[in-house]
C-alpha positions in Angstrom: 26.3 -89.8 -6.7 23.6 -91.8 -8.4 20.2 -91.6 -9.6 17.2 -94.1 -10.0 13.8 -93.8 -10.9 11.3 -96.4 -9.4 8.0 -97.3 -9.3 6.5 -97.7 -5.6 3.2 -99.0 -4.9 1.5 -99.0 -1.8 -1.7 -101.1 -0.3 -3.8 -99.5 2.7 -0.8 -100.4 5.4 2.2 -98.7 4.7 0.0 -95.6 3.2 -0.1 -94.5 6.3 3.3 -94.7 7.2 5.9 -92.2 6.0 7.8 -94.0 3.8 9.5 -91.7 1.5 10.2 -89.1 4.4 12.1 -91.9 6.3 13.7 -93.2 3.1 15.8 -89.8 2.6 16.5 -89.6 6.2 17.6 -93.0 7.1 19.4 -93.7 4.3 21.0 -90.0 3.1 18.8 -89.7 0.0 17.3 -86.9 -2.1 13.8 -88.0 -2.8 12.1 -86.1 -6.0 8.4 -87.3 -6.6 7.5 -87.7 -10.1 3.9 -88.8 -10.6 1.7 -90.2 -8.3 -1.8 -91.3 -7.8 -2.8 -92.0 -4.0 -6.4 -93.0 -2.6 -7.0 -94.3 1.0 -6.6 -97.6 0.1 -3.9 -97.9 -2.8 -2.1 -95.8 -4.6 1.7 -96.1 -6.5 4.4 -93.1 -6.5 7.1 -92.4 -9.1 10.2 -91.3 -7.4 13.3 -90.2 -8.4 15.8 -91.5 -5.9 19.6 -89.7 -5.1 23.0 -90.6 -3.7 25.3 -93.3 -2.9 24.4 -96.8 -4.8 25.0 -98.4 -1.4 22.1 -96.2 0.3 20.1 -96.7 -2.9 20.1 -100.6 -2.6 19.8 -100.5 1.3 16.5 -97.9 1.3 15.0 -100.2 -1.1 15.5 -103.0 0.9 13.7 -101.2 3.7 11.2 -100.0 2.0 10.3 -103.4 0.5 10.4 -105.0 3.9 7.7 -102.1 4.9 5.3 -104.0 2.3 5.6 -101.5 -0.5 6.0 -103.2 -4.4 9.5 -101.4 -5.7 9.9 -101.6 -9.4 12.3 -99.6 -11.2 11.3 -97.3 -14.0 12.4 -97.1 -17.6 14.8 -94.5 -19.2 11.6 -94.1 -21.7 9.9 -92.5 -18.5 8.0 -89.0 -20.0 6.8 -86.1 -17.7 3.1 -84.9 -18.1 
């Protein structure tokens, strides 16, 4: 199994949708929120991301073709 840690970020659209529920689903992962900071209109999530590399790459292909910005997240990440 892998791990990743990205950075999502979300404009009014797909905030509405559920993104991260249908990313563990569709794609067999365990999804672990981090941090995040959500309005109406914006907002960005930090997300730890589990299993198979394959079903990493292909949720985060999904979930950029839903409009959400992926950007992966530093090993220098720090909890609050």
């Amino acid at each position: 199994m892998s791990k990743r840690l990205v950075m999502f970020t979300f404009t009014q659209e797909p905030i509405e949708e559920p993104v991260i529920y249908t990313l563990g689903q569709q794609f067999n992962l365990t999804t672990n929120l981090r941090r995040a900071n959500v309005s109406e209109k914006e907002g960005w999530i930090v997300l730890e991301l589990e299993g198979k590399e394959d079903d990493i790459e292909q949720g985060l292909i999904w979930v950029t073709s839903r409009g959400v910005r992926v950007n992966p997240v530093g090993e220098d990440f720090t909890e609050i």
